[in-house]
N, C-alpha and C positions, 0 to 999 in steps of 0.2 A: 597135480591134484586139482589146482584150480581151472583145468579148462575140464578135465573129466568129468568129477564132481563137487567145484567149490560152487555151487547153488544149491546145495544139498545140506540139509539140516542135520544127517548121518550120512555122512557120506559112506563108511565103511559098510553097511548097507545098502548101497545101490546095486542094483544090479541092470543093464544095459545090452544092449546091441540084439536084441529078444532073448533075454537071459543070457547071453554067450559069453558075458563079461560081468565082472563080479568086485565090489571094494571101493575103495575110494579111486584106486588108481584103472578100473575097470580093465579088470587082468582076464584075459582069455588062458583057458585050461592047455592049449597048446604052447605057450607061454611057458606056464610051469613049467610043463612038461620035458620042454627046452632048457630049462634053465638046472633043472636035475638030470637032465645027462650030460650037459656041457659041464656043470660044478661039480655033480656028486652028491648034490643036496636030495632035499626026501620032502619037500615042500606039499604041500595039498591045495589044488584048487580050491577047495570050499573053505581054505584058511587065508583064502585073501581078502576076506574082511577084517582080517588082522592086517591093523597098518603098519607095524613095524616087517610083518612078513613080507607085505605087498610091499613097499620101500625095497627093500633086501632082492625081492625077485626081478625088478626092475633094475638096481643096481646091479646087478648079475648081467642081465640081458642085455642091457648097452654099455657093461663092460666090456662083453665079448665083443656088438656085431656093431657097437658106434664108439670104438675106441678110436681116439686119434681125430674123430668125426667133428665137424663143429654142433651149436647147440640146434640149428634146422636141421641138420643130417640125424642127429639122436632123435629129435620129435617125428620125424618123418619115418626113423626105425620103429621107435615104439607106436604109431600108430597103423603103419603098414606092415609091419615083417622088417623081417633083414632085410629085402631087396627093395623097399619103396625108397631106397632115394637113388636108384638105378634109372636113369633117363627116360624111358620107358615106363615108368610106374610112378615118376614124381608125381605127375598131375593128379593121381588118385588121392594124397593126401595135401594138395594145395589148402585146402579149406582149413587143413588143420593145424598146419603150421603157421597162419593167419592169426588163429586163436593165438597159438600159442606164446608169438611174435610180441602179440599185446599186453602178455602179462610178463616180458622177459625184462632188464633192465637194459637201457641203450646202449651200456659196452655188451653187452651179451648178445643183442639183436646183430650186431656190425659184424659178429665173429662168422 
């Protein structure tokens, strides 16, 4: 949340990427969408300005496709898809795992 939207006075109100993304944790409808057919769940894009939701859906997400992952390889999943930390696709989210580098603590950054 803090590289998303911790500059945000409400964050569970933002919404980003030209609308495409939504919440504090700026969740994409395909996202959800993913995340209730891989769980089962019944989640609603326009309920992820609920943060305990948006938490939940996220946890979902790189439970499935950044299990076992270290903490770059999960930032890299949730900003690109399941396949941005695929050799080929890393560099797309270099920028973002820079952010996110900075707000992790130094055992976390090393893993």
């Amino acid at each position: 949340m803090a590289v998303e939207t911790g500059g945000y006075r409400n964050p569970d109100t933002v919404t980003g990427d030209k609308g495409k993304a939504i919440g504090a944790l700026q969740i994409h409808r395909g996202v959800v969408e993913d995340v209730n057919r891989l769980s089962g769940t019944h989640y609603s894009w326009a309920g992820m300005t609920n943060r305990a939701d948006a938490r939940r859906v996220c946890e979902l997400y790189l439970k499935h496709y950044a299990k076992g992952k270290s903490p770059e390889e999960a930032a890299r999943i949730w900003n690109g898809g399941p396949n941005a930390n695929t050799k080929s696709r890393r560099h797309l989210t270099d920028a973002y795992w820079a952010k996110v580098n900075r707000h992790l603590s130094p055992e976390l950054a090393k893993n």
